[in-house]
KOLGU-4560 file (N, C-alpha, C; in nm, 3 decimals, padded with zeros to 5 digits):
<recs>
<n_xx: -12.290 n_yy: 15.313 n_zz: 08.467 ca_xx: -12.330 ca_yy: 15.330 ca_zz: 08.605 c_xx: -12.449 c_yy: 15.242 c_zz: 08.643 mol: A seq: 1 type: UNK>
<n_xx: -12.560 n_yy: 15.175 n_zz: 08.532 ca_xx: -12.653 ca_yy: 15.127 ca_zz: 08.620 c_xx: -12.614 c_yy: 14.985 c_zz: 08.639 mol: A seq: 2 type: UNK>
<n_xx: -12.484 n_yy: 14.939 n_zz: 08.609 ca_xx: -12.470 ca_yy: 14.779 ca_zz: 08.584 c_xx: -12.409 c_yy: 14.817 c_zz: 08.727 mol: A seq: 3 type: UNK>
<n_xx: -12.347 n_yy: 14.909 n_zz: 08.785 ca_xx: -12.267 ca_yy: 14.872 ca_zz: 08.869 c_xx: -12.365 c_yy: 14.935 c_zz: 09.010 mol: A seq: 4 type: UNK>
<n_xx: -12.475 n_yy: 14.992 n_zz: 08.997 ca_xx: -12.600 ca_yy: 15.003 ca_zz: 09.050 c_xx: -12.646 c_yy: 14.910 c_zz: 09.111 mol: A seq: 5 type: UNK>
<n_xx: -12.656 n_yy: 14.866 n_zz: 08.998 ca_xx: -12.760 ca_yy: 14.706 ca_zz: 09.010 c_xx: -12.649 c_yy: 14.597 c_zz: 09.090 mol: A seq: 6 type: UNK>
<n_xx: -12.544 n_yy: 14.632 n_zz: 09.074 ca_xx: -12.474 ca_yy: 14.537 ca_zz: 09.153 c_xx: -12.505 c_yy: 14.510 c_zz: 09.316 mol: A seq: 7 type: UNK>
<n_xx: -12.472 n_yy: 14.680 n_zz: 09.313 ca_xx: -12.481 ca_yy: 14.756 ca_zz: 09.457 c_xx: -12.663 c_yy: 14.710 c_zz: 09.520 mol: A seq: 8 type: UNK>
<n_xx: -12.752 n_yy: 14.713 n_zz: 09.449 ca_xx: -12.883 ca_yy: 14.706 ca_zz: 09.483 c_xx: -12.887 c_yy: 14.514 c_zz: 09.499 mol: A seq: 9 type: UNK>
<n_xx: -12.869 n_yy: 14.462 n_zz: 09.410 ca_xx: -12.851 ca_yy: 14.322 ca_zz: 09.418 c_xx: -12.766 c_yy: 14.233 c_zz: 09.531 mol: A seq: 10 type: UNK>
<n_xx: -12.679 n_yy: 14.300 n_zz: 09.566 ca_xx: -12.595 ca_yy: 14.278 ca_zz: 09.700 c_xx: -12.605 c_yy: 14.319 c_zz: 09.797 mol: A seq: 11 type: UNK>
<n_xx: -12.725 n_yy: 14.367 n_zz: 09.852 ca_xx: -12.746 ca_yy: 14.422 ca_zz: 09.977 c_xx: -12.781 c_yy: 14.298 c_zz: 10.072 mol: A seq: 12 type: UNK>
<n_xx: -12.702 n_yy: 14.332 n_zz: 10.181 ca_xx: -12.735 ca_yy: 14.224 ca_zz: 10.332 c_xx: -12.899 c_yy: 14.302 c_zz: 10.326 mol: A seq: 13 type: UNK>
<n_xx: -12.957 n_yy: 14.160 n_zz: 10.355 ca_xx: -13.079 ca_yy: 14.129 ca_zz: 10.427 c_xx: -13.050 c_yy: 14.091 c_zz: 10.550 mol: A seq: 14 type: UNK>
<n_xx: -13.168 n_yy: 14.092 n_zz: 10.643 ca_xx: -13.188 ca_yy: 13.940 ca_zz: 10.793 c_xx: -13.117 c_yy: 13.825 c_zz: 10.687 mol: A seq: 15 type: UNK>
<n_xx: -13.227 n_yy: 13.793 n_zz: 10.595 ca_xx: -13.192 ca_yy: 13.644 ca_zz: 10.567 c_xx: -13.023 c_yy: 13.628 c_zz: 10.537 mol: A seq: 16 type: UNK>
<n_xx: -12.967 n_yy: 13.667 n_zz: 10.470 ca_xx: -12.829 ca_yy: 13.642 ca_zz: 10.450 c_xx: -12.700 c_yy: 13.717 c_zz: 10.531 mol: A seq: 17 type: UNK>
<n_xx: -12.749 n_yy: 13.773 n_zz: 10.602 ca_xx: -12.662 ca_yy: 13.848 ca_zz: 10.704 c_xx: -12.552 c_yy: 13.711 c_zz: 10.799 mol: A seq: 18 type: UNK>
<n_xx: -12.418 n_yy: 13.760 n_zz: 10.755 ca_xx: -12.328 ca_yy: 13.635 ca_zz: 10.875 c_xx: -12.407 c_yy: 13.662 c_zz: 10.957 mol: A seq: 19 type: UNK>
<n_xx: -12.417 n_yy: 13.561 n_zz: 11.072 ca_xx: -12.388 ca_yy: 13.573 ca_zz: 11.218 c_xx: -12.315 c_yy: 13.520 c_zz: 11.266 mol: A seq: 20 type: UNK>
<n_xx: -12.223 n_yy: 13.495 n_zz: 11.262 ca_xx: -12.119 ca_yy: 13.457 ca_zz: 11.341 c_xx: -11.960 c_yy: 13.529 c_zz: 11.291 mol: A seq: 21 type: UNK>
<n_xx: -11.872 n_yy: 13.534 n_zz: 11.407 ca_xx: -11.704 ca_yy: 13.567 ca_zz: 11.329 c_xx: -11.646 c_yy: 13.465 c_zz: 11.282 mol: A seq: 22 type: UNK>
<n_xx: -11.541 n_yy: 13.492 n_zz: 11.178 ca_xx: -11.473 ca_yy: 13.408 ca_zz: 11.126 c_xx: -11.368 c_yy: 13.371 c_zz: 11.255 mol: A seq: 23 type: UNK>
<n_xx: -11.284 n_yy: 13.316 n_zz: 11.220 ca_xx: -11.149 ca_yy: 13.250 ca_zz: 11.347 c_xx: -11.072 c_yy: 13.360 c_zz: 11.335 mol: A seq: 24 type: UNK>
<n_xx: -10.998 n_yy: 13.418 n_zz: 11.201 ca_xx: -10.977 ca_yy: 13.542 ca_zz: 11.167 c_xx: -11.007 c_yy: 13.677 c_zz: 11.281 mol: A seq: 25 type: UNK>
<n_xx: -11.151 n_yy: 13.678 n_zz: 11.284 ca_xx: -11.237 ca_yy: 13.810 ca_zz: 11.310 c_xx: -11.213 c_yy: 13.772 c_zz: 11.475 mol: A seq: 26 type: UNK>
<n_xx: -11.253 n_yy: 13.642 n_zz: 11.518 ca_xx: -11.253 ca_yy: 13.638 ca_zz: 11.673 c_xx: -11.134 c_yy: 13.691 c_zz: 11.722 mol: A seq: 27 type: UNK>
<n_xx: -10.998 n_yy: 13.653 n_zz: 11.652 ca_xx: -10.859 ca_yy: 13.660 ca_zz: 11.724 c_xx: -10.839 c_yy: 13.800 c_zz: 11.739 mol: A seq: 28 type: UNK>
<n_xx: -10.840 n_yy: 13.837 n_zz: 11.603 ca_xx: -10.879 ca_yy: 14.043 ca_zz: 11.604 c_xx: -10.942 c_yy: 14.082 c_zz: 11.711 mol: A seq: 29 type: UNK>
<n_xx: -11.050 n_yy: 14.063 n_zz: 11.742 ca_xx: -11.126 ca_yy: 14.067 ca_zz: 11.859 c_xx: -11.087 c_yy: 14.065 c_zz: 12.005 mol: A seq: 30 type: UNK>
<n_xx: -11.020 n_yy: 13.960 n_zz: 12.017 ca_xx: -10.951 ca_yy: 13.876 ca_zz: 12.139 c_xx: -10.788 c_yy: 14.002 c_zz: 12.160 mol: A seq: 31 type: UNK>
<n_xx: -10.767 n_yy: 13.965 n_zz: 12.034 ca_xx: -10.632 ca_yy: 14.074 ca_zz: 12.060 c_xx: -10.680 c_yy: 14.207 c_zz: 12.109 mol: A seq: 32 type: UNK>
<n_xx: -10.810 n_yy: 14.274 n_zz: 12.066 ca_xx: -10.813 ca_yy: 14.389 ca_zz: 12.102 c_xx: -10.830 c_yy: 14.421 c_zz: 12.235 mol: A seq: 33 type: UNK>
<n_xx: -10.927 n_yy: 14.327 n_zz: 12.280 ca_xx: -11.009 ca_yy: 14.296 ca_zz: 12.391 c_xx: -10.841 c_yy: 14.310 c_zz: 12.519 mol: A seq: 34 type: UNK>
<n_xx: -10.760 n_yy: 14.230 n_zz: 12.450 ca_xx: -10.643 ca_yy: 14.233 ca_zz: 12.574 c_xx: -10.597 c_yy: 14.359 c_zz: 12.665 mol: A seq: 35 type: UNK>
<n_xx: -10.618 n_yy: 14.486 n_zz: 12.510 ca_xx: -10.532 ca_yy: 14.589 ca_zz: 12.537 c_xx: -10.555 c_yy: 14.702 c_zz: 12.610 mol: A seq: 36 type: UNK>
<n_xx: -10.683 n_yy: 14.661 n_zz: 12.668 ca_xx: -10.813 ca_yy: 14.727 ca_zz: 12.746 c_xx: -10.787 c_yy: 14.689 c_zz: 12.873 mol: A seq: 37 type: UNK>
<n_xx: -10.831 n_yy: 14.788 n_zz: 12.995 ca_xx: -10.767 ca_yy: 14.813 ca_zz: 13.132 c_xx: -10.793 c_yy: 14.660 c_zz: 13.183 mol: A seq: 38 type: UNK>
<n_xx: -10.943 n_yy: 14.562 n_zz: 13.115 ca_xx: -10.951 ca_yy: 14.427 ca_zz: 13.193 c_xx: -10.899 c_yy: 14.315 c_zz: 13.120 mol: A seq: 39 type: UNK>
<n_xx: -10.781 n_yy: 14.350 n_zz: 13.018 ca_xx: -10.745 ca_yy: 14.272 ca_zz: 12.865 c_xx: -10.791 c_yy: 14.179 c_zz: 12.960 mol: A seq: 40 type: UNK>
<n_xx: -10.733 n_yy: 14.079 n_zz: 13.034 ca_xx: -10.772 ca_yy: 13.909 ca_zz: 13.050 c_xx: -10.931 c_yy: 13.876 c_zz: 13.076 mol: A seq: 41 type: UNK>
<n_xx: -10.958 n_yy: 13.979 n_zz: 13.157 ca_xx: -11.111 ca_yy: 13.902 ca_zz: 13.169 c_xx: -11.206 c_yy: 13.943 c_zz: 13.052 mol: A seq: 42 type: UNK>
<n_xx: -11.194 n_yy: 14.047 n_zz: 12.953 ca_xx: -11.251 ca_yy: 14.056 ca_zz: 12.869 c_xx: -11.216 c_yy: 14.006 c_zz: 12.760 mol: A seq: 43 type: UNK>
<n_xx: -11.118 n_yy: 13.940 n_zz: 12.712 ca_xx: -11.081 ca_yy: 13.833 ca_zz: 12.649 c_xx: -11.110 c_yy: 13.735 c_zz: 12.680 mol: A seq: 44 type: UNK>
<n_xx: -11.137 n_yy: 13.710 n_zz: 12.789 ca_xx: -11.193 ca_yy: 13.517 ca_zz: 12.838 c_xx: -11.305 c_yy: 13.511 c_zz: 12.826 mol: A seq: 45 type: UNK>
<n_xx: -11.365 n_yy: 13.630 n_zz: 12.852 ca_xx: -11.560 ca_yy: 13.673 ca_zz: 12.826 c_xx: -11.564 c_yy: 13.626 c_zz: 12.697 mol: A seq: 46 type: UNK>
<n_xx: -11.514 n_yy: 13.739 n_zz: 12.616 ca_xx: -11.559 ca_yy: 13.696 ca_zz: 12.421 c_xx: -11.501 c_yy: 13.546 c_zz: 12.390 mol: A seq: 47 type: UNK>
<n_xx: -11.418 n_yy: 13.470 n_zz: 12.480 ca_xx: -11.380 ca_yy: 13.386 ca_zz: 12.433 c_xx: -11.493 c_yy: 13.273 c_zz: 12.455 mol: A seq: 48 type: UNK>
<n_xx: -11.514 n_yy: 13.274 n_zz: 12.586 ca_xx: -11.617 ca_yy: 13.166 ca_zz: 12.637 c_xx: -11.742 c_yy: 13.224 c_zz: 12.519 mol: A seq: 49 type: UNK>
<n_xx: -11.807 n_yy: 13.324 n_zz: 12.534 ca_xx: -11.943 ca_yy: 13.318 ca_zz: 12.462 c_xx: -11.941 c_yy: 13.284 c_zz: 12.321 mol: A seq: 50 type: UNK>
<n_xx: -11.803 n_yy: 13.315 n_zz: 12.241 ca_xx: -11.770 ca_yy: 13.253 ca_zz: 12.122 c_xx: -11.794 c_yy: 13.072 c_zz: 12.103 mol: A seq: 51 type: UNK>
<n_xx: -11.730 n_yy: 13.044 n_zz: 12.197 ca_xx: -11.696 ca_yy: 12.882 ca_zz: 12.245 c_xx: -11.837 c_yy: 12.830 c_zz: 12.243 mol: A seq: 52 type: UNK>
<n_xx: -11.913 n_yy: 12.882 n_zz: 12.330 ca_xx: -12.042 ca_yy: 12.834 ca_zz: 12.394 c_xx: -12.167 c_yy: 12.868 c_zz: 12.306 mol: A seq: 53 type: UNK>
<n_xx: -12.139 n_yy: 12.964 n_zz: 12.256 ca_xx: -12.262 ca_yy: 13.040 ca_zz: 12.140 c_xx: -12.367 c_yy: 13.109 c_zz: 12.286 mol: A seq: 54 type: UNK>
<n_xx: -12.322 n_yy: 13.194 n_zz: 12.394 ca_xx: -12.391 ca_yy: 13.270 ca_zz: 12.457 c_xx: -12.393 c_yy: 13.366 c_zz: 12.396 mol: A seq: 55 type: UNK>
<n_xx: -12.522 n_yy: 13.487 n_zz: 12.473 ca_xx: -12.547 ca_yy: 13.581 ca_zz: 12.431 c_xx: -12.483 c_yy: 13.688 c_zz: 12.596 mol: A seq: 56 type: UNK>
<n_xx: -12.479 n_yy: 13.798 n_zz: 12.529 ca_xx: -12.450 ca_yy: 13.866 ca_zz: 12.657 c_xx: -12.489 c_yy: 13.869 c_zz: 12.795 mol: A seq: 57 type: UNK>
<n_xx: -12.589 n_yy: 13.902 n_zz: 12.783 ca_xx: -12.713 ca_yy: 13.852 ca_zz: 12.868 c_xx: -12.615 c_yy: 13.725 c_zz: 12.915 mol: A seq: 58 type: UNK>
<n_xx: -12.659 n_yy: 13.619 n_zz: 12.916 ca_xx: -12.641 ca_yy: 13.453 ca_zz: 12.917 c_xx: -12.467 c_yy: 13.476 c_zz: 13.027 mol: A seq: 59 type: UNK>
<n_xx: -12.397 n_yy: 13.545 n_zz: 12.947 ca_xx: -12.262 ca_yy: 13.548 ca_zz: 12.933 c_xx: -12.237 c_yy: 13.658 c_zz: 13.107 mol: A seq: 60 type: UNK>
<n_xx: -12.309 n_yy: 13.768 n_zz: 13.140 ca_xx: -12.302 ca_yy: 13.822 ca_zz: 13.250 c_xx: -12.357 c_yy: 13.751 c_zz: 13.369 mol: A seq: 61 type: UNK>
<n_xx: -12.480 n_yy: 13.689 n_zz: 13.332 ca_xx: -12.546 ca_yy: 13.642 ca_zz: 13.400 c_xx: -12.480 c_yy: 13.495 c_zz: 13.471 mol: A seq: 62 type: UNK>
<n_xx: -12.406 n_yy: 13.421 n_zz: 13.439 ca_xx: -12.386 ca_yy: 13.315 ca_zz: 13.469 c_xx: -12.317 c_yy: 13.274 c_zz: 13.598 mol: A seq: 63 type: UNK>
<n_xx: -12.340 n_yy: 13.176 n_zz: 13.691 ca_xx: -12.277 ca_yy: 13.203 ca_zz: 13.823 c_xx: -12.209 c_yy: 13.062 c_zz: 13.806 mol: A seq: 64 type: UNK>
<n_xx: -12.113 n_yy: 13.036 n_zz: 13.933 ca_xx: -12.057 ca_yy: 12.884 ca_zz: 13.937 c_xx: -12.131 c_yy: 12.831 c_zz: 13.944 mol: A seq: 65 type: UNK>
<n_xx: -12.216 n_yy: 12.772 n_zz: 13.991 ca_xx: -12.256 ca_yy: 12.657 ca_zz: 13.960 c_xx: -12.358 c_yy: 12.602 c_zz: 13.872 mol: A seq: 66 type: UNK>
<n_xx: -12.359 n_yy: 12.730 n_zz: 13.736 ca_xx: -12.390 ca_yy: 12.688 ca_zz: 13.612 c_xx: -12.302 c_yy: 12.599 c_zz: 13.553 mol: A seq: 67 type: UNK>
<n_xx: -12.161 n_yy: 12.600 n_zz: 13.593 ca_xx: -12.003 ca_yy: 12.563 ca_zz: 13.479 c_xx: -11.999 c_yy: 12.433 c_zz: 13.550 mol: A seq: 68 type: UNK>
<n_xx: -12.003 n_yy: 12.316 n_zz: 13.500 ca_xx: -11.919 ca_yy: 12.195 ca_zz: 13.501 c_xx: -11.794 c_yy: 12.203 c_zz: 13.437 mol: A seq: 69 type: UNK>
<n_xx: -11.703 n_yy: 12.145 n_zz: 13.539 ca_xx: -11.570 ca_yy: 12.201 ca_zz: 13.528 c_xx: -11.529 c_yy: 12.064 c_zz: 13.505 mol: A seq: 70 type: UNK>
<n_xx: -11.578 n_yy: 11.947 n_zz: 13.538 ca_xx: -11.551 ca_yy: 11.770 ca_zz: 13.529 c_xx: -11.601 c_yy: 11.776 c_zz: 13.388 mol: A seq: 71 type: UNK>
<n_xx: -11.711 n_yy: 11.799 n_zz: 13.329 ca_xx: -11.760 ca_yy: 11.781 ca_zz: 13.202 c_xx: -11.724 c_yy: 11.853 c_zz: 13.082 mol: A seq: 72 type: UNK>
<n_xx: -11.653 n_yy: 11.989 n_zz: 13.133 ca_xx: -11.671 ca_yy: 12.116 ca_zz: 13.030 c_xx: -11.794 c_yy: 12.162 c_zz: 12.942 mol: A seq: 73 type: UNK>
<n_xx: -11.871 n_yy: 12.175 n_zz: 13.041 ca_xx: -11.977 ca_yy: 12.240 ca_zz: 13.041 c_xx: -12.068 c_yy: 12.333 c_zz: 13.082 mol: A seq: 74 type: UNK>
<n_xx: -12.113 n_yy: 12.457 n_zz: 13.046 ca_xx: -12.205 ca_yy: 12.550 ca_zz: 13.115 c_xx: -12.333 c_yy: 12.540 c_zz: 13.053 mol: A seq: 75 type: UNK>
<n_xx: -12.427 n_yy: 12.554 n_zz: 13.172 ca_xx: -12.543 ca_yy: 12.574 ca_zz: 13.127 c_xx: -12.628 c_yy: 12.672 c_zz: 13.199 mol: A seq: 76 type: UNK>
<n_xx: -12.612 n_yy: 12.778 n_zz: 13.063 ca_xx: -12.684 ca_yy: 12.949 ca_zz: 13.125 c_xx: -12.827 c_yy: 12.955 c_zz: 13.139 mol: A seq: 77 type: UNK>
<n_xx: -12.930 n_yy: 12.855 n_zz: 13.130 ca_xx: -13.047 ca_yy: 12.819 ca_zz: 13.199 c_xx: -13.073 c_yy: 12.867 c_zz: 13.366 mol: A seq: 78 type: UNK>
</recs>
């Protein structure tokens, strides 16, 4: 028991090593779930864009047209 202890104690997520981000895997899971919900499309295009863009929620509610360049493919949530 203490080898497999020590495993358990030795492998703990910290800040420092914690993912942050989803795998491509984890997003699609995500995306699929997101569909099956009363706003599936717009809450699927939400997680999709802030995935895409690396926004934060915040960033991601907040954003109006004429943050989005639509000639460039670009937003900027500034």
């Amino acid at each position: 028991m203490v080898a497999n202890e020590h495993f358990v104690e030795s492998h703990r997520m910290t800040r420092s090593n914690r993912r942050r981000y989803f795998t491509e895997a984890e997003l699609t899971k995500l995306i699929r779930a997101a569909h099956k919900g009363r706003y599936g499309h717009r809450d699927a295009t939400l997680i999709l864009i802030m995935a895409r863009h690396g926004l934060r929620v915040s960033e991601a509610v907040d954003l109006e047209w004429d943050q989005i360049d639509f000639l460039m493919v670009l937003i900027n949530p500034t």
